[in-house]
C-alpha positions in Angstrom: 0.0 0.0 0.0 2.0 3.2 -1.3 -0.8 5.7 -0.3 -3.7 4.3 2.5 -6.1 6.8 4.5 -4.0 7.5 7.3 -3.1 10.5 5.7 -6.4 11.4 4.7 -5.5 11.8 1.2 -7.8 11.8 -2.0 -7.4 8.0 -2.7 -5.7 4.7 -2.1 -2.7 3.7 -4.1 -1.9 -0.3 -4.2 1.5 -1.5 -5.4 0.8 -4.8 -7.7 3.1 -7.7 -8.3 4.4 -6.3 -11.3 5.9 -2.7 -10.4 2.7 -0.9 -11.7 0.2 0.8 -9.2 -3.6 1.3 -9.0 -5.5 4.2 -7.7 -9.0 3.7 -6.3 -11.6 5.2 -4.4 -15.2 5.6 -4.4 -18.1 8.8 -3.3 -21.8 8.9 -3.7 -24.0 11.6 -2.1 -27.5 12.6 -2.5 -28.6 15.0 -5.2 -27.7 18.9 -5.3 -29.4 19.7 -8.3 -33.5 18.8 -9.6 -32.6 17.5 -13.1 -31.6 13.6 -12.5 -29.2 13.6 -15.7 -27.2 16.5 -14.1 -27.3 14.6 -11.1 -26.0 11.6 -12.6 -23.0 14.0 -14.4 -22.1 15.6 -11.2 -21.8 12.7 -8.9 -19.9 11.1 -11.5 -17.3 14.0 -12.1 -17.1 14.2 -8.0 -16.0 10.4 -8.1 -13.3 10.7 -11.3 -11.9 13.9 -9.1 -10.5 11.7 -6.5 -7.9 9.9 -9.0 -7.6 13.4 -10.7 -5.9 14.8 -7.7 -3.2 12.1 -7.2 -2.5 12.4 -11.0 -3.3 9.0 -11.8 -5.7 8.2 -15.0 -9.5 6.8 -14.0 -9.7 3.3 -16.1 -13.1 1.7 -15.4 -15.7 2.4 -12.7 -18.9 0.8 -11.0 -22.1 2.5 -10.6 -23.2 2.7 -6.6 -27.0 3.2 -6.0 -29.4 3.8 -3.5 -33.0 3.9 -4.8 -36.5 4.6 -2.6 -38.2 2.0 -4.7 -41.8 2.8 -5.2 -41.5 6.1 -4.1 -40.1 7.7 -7.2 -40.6 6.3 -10.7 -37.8 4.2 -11.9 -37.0 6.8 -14.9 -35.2 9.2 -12.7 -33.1 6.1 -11.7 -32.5 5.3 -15.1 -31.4 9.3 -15.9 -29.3 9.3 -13.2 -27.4 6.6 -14.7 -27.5 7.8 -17.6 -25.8 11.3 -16.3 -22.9 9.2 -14.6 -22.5 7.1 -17.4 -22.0 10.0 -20.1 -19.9 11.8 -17.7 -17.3 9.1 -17.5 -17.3 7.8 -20.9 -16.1 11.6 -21.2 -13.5 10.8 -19.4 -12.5 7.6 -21.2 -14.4 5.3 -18.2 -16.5 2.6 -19.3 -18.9 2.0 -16.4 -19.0 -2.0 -16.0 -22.4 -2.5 -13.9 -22.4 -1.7 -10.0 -25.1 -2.2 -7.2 -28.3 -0.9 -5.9 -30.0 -1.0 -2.5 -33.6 0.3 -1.9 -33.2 3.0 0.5 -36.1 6.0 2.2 -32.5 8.6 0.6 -31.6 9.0 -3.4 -27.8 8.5 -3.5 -25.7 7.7 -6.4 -22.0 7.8 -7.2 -19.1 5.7 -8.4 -16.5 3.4 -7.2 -13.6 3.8 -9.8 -10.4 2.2 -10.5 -7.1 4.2 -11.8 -3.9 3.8 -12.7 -1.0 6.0 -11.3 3.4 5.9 -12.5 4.4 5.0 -8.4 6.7 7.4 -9.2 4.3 10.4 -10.1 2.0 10.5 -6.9 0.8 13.7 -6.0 0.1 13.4 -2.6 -1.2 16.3 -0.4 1.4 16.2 2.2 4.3 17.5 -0.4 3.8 20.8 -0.6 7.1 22.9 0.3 8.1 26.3 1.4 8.5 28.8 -1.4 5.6 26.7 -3.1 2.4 28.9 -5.3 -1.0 27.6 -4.1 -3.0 27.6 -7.2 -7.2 26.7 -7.3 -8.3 25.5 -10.5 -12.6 26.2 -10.0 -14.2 28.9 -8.2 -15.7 28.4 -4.6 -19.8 29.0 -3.7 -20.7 25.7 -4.7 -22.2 24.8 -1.3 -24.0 27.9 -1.1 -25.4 28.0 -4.5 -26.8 24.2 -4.3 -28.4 25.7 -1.3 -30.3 28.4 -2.8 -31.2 26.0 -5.3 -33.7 24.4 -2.7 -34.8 27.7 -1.6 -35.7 28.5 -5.4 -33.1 31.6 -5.3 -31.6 30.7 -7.9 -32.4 31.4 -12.1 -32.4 28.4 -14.7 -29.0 30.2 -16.3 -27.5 30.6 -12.4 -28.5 26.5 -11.9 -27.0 26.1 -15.8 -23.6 28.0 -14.5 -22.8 26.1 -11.4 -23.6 22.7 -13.0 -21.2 23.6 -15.7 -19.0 24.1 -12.6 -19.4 20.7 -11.1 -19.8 19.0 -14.4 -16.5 20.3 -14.8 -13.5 17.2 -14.8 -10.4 18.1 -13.2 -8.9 16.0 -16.0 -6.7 18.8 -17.8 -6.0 20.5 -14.4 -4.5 16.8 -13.3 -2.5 16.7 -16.4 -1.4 20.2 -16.3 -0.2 19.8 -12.6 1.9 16.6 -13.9 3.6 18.0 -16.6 4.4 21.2 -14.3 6.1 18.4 -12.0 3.5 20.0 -8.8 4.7 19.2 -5.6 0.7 18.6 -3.9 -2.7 18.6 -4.9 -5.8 18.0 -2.9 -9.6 18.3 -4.9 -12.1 20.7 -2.6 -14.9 18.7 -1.9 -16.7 18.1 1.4 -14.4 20.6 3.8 -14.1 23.4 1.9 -11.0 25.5 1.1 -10.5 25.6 4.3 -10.6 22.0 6.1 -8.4 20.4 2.7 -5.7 23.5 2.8 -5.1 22.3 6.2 -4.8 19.0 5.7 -2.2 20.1 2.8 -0.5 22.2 5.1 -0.7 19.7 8.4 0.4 17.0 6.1 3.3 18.4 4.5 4.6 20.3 8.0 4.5 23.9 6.5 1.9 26.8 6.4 -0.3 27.8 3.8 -0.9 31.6 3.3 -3.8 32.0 1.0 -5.5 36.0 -0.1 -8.8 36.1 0.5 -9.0 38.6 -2.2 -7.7 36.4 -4.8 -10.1 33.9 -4.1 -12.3 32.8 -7.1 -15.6 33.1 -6.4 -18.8 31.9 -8.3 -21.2 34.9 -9.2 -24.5 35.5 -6.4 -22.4 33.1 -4.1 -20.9 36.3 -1.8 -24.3 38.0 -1.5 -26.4 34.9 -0.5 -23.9 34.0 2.0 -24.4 37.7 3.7 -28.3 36.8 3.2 -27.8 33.9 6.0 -28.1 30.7 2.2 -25.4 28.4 3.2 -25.2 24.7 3.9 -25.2 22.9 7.3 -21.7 21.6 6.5 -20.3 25.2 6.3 -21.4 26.0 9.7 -19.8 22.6 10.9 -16.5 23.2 9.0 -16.4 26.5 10.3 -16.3 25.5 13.9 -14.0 22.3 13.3 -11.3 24.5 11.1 -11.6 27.9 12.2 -10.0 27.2 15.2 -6.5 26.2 13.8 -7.0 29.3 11.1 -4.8 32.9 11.9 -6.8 35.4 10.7 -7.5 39.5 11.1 -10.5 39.4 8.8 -13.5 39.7 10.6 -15.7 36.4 11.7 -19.0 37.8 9.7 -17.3 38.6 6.7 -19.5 37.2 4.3 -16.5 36.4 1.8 -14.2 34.7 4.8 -17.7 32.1 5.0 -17.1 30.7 1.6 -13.5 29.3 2.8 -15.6 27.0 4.8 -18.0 26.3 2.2 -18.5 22.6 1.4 -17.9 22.5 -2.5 -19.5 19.4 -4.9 -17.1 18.4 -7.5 -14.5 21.3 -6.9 -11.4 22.4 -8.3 -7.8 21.6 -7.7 -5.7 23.2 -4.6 -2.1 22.6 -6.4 1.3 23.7 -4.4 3.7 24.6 -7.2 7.4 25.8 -7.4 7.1 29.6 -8.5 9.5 28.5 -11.4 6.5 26.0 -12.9 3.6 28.2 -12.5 4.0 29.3 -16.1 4.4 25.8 -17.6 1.4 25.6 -15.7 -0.3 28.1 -16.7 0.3 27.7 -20.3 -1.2 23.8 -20.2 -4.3 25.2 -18.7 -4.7 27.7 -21.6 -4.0 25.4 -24.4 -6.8 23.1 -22.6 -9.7 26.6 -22.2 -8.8 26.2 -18.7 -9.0 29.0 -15.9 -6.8 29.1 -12.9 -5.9 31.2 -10.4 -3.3 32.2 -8.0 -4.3 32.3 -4.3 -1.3 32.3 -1.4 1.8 30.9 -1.0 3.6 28.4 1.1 6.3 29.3 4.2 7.9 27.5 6.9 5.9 26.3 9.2 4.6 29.4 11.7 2.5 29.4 14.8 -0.3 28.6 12.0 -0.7 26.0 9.6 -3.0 27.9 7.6 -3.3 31.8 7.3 -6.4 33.7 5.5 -5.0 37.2 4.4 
């Protein structure tokens, strides 16, 4: 076992017999959107991310479902699957079959297999002083699927933040490989904020992200000041914000969104300063966006510092 959960990382990585390693992990969640073929998309492109982030290449993936049989028509099952199942042949996955349970909660995802050089692991405790922090999607994700069930949100603003989670991290993975990056984590469940400190716990230095530079998906900074923002937030925000050095205000509506819980997110990528244009330039060749949020240092009082 070359990469196992004790260090909380994106995904297992097994050694075989013959020198060659496998990545593999698996995610499911219940749905964030209304339409079940978006559902099916998003889940998917959540469960690809996973290999994504330890640069390894997803090969082949099961469907995981649980269903309330004969409590919603079996359709929306069958466009879920059908979501997941475009989403990964997108990504080069054939999707070999799975399981279903009949359960009172909708929840779909994948299991997926990858394949990774043992040599080329990304892991998220490598990042090094003198290090760029790069993020390669905006945050709000959490908020916005909120709003969504409080019907605050437009048919284009739902259309924009699927396109968001729809999104694969697949160029961003291949980008951060041929840049030679030193760490990568994806933001999913514990925000910015909870998977920067793993980073920066992990890898024994301190991350110093600007709020300021912080992507931000449009409407998601005004609904967090109107009080729309997931349970998880609040719950990241009291488990992380205590090992967080800060001088911005607690209600600052923009600090909120570095707890926000994001669905399918974007790369957090510690690069040497002197491979942020090689970066950069395979980003751009793939219609990528990036940006540039902090830096790292030697470790301080802090592991992780909001500017």
């Amino acid at each position: 076992m070359l990469v196992s959960a004790g260090t909380a990382d994106d995904a297992g990585v097994y050694l075989t017999d013959d020198g060659r390693a496998i990545v593999l992990t698996l995610d499911f969640f219940t749905p964030v959107v209304d339409d079940p073929h978006d559902y099916g998309r998003i889940a998917a492109a959540n469960s690809l991310s996973d290999v994504y982030a330890m640069g390894g290449r997803p090969i082949v993936a099961l469907n995981i479902a649980c269903f309330p049989d004969g409590e919603l028509p079996n359709w929306i099952l069958g466009k879920i699957l059908a979501g997941g199942q475009e989403k990964a042949s997108e990504a080069g996955v054939p999707t070999i079959g799975g399981h279903s349970v009949s359960d009172r909660e909708l929840k779909y995802g994948l299991a997926v297999v990858g394949v990774i050089d043992p040599g080329k692991i990304v892991r998220n405790t490598g990042a090094e002083a003198g290090d760029v922090m790069v993020l390669t999607k905006p945050l709000g994700i959490g908020i916005l699927t909120t709003a969504i069930k409080y019907e605050r949100l437009s048919a284009d603003e739902i259309a924009r933040v699927t396109d968001v989670m729809t999104m694969l991290n697949r160029s961003a993975s291949e980008a951060m490989l041929s840049a030679g990056a030193h760490s990568a984590t994806d933001i999913t469940g514990f925000g910015l904020a909870g998977h920067a400190l793993e980073m920066a716990e992990g890898s024994g230095v301190t991350l110093k992200l600007k709020l300021a530079d912080l992507p931000v998906l449009d409407g998601a900074e005004e609904l967090a000041a109107a009080g729309i923002a997931p349970g998880g937030l609040g719950t990241n925000r009291n488990y992380f914000g205590r090992r967080i050095e800060t001088s911005i205000r607690e209600g600052d509506a923009r600090l909120s969104l570095i707890y926000d819980p994001q669905t399918s997110g974007g790369l957090l990528i510690a690069l040497s300063p002197e491979s942020v244009e090689s970066f950069g330039q395979a980003m751009s060749e793939a219609g990528m966006d990036w940006w540039t949020i902090g830096r790292v240092t030697p470790l301080g009082e802090d592991p992780l510092v909001i500017l």
